[in-house]
mmCIF file of the N, C-alpha and C atoms, coordinates in Angstrom:
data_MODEL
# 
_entry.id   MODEL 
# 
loop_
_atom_site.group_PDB 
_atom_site.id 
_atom_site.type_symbol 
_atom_site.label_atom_id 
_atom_site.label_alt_id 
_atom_site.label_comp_id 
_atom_site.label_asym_id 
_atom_site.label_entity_id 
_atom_site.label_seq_id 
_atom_site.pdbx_PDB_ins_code 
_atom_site.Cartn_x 
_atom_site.Cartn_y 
_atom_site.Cartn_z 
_atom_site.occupancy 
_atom_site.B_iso_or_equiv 
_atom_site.pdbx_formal_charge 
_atom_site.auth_seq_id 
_atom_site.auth_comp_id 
_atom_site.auth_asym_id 
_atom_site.auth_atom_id 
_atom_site.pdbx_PDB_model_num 
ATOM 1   N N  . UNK A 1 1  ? 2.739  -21.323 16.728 1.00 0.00 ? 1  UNK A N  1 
ATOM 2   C CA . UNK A 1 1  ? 3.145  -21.603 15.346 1.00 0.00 ? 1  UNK A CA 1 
ATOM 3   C C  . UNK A 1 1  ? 4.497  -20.951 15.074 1.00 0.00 ? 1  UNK A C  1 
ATOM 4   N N  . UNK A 1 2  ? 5.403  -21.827 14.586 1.00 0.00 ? 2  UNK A N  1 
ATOM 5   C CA . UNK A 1 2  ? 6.391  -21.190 14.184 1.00 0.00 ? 2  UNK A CA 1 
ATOM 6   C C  . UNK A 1 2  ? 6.355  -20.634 12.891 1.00 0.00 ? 2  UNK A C  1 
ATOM 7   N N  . UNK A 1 3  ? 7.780  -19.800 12.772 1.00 0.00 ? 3  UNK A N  1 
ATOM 8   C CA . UNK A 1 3  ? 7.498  -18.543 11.170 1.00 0.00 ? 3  UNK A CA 1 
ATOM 9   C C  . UNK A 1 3  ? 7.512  -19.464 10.653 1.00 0.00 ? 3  UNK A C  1 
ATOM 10  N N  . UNK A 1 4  ? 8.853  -20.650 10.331 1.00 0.00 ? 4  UNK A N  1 
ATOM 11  C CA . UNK A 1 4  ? 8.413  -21.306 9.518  1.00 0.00 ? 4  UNK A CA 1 
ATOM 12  C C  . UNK A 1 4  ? 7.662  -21.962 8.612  1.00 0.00 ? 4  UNK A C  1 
ATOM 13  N N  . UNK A 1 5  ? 6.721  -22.330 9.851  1.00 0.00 ? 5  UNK A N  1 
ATOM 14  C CA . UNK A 1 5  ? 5.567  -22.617 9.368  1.00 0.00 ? 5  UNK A CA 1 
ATOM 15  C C  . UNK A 1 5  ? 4.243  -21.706 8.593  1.00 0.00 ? 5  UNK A C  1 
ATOM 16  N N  . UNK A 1 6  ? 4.551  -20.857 9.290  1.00 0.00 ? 6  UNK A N  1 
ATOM 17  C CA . UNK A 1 6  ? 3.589  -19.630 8.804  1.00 0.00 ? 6  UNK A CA 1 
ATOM 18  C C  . UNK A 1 6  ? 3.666  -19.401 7.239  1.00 0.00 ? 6  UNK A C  1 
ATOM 19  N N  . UNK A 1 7  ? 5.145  -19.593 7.115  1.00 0.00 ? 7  UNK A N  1 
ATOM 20  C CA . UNK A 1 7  ? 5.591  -18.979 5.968  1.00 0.00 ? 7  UNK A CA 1 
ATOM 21  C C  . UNK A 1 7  ? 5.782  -19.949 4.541  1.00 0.00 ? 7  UNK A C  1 
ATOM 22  N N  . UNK A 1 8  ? 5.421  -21.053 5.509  1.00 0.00 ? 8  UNK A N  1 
ATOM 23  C CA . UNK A 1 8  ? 5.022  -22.687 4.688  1.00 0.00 ? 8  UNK A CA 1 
ATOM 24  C C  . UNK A 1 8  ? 3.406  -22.810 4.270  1.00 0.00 ? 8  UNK A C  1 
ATOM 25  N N  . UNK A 1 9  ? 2.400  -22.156 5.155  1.00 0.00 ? 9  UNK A N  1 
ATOM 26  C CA . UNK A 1 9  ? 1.380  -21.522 5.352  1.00 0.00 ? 9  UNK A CA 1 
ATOM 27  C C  . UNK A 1 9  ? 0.939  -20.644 4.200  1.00 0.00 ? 9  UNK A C  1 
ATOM 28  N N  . UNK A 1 10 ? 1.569  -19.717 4.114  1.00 0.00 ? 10 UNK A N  1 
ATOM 29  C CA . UNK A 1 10 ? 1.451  -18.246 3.015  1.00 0.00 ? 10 UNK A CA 1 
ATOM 30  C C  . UNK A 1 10 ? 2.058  -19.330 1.587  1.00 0.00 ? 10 UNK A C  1 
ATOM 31  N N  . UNK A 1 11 ? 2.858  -19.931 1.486  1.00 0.00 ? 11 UNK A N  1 
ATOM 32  C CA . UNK A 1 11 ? 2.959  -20.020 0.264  1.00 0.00 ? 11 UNK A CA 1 
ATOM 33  C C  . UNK A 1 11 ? 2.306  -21.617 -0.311 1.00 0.00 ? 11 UNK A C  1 
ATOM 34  N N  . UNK A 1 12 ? 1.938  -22.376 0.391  1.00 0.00 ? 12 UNK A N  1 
ATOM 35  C CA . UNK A 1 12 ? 1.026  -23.289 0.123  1.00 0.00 ? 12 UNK A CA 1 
ATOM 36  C C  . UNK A 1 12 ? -0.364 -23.286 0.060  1.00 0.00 ? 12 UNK A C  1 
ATOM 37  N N  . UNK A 1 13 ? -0.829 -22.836 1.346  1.00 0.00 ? 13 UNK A N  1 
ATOM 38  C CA . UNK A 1 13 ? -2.477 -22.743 1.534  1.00 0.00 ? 13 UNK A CA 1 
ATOM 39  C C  . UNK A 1 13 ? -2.466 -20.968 1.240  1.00 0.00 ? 13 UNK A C  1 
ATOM 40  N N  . UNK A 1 14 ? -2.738 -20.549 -0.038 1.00 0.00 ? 14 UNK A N  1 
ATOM 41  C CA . UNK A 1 14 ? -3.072 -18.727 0.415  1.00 0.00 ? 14 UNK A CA 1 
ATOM 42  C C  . UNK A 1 14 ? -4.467 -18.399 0.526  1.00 0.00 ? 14 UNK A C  1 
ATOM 43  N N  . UNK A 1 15 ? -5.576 -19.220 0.245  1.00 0.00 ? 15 UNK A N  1 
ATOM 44  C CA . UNK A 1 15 ? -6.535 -19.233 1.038  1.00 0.00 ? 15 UNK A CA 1 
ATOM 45  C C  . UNK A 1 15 ? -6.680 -18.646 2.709  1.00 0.00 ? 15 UNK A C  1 
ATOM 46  N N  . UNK A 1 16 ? -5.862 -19.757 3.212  1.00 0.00 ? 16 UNK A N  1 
ATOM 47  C CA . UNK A 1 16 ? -5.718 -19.908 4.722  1.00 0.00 ? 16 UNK A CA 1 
ATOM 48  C C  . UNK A 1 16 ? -4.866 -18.556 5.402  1.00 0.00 ? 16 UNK A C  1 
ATOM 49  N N  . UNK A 1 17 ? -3.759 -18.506 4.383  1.00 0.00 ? 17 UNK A N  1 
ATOM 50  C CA . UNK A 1 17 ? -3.112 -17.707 5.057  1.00 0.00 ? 17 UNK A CA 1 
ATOM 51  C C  . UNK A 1 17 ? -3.507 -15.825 4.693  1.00 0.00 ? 17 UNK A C  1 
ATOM 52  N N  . UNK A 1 18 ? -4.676 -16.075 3.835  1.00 0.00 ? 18 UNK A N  1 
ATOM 53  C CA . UNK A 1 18 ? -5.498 -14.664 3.738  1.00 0.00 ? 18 UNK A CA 1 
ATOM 54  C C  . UNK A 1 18 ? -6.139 -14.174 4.858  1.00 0.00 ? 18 UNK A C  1 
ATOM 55  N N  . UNK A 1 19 ? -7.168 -15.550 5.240  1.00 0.00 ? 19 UNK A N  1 
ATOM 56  C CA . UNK A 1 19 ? -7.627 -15.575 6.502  1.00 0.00 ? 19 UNK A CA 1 
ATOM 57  C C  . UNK A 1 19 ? -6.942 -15.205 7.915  1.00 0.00 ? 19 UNK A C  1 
ATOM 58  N N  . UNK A 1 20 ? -6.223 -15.784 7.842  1.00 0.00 ? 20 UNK A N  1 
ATOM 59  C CA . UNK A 1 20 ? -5.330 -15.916 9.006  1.00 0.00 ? 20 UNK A CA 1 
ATOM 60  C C  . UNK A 1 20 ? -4.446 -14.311 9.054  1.00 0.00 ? 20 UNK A C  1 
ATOM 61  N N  . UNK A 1 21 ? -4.540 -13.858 7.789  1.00 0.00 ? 21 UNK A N  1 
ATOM 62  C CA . UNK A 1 21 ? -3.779 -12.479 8.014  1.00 0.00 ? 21 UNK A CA 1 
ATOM 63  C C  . UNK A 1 21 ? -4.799 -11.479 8.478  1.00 0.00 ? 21 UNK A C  1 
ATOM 64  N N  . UNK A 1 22 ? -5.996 -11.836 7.956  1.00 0.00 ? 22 UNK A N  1 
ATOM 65  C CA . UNK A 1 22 ? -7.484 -10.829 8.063  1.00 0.00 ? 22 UNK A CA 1 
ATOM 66  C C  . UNK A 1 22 ? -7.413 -10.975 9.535  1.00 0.00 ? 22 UNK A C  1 
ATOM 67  N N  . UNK A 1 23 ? -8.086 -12.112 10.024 1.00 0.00 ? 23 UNK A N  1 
ATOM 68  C CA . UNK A 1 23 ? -8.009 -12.479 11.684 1.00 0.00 ? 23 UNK A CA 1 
ATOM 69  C C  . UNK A 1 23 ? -6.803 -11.287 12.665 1.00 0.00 ? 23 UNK A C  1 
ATOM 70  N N  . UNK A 1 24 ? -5.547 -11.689 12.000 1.00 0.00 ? 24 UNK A N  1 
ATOM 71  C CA . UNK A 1 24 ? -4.699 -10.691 12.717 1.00 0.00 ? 24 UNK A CA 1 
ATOM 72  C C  . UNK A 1 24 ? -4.579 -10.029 12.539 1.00 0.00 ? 24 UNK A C  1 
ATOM 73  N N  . UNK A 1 25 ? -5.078 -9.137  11.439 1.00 0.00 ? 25 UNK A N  1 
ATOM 74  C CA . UNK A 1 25 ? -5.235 -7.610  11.428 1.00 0.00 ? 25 UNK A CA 1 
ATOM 75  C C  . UNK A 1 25 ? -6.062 -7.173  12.577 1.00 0.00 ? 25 UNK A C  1 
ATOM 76  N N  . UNK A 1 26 ? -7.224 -7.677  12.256 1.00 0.00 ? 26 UNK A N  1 
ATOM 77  C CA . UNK A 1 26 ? -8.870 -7.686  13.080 1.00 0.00 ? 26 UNK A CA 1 
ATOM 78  C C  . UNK A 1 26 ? -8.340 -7.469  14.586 1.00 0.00 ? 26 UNK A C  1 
ATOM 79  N N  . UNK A 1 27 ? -7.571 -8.535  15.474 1.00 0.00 ? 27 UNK A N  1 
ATOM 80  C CA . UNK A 1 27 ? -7.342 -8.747  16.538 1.00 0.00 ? 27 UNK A CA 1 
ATOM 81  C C  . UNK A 1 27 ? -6.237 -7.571  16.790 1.00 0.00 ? 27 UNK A C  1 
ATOM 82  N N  . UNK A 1 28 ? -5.559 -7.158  15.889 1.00 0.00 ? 28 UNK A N  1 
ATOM 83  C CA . UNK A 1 28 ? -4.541 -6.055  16.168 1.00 0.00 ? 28 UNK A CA 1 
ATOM 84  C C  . UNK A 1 28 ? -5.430 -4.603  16.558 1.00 0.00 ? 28 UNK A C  1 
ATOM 85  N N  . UNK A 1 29 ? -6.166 -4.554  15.528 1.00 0.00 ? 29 UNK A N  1 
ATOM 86  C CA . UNK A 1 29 ? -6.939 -3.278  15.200 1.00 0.00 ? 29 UNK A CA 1 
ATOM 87  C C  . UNK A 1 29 ? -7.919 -2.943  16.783 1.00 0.00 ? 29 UNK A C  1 
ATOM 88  N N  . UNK A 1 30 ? -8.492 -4.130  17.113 1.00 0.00 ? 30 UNK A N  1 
ATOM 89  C CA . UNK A 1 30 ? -9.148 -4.374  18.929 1.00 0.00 ? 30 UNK A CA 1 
ATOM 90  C C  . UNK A 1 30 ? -8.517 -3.805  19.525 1.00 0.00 ? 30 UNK A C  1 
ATOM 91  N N  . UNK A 1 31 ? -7.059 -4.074  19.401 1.00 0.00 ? 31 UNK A N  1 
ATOM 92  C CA . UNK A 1 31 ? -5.937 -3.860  20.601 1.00 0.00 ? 31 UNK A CA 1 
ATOM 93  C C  . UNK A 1 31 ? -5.304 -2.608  20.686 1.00 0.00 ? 31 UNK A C  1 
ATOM 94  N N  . UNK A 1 32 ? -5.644 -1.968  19.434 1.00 0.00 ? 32 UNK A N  1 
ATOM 95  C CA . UNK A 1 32 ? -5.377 -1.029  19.102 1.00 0.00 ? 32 UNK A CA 1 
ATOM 96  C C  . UNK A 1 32 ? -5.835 0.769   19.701 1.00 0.00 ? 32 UNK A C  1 
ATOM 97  N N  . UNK A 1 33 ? -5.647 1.716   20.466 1.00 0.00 ? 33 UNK A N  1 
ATOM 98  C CA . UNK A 1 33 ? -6.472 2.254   20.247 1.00 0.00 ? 33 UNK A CA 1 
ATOM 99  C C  . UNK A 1 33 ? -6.786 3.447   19.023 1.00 0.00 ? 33 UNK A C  1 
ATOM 100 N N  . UNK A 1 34 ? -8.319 3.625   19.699 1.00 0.00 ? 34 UNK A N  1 
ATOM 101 C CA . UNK A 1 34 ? -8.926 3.958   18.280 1.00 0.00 ? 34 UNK A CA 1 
ATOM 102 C C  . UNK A 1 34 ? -7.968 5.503   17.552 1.00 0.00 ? 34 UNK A C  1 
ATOM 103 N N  . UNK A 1 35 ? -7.465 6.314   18.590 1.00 0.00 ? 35 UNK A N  1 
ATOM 104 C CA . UNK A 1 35 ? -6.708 7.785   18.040 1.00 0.00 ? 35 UNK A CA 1 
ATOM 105 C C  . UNK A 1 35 ? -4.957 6.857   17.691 1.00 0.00 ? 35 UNK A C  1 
ATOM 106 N N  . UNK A 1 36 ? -4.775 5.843   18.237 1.00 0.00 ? 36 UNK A N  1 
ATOM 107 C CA . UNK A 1 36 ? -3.338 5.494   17.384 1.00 0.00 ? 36 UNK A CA 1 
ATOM 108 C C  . UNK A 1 36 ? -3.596 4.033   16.617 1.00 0.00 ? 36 UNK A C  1 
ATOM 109 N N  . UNK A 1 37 ? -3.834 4.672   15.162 1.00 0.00 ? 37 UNK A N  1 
ATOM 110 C CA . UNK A 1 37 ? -4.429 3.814   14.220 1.00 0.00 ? 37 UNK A CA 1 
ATOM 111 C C  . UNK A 1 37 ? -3.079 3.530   13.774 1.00 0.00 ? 37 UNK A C  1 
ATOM 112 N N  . UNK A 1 38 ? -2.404 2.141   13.577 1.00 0.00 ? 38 UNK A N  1 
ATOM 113 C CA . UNK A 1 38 ? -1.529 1.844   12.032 1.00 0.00 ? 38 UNK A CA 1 
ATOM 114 C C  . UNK A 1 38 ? -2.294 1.210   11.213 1.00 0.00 ? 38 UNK A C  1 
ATOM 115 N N  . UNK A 1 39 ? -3.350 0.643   10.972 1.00 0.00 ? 39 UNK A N  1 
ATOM 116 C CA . UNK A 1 39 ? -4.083 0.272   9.990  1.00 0.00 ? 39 UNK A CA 1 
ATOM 117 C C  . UNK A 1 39 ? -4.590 0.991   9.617  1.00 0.00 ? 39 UNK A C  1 
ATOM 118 N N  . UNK A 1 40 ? -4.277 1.663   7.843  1.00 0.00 ? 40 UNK A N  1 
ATOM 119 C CA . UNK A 1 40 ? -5.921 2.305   7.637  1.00 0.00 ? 40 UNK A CA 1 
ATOM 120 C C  . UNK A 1 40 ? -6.462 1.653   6.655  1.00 0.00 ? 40 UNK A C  1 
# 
């Protein structure tokens, strides 16, 4: 996906693009480890 689109995304569907931000938090936070948190 391009930003563009993403960002066509966030300001049309913000439903979708709530989701879609939750999802990539989620998948960041996995990847993450647990002692180097940037999410809190």
């Amino acid at each position: 996906m391009k930003l563009s689109e993403l960002l066509s995304a966030y300001s049309i569907e913000t439903e979708f693009s709530n989701d879609f931000e939750v999802h990539a938090l989620a998948e960041l936070d996995k990847a993450t480890p647990n002692d180097i948190s940037y999410i809190d």
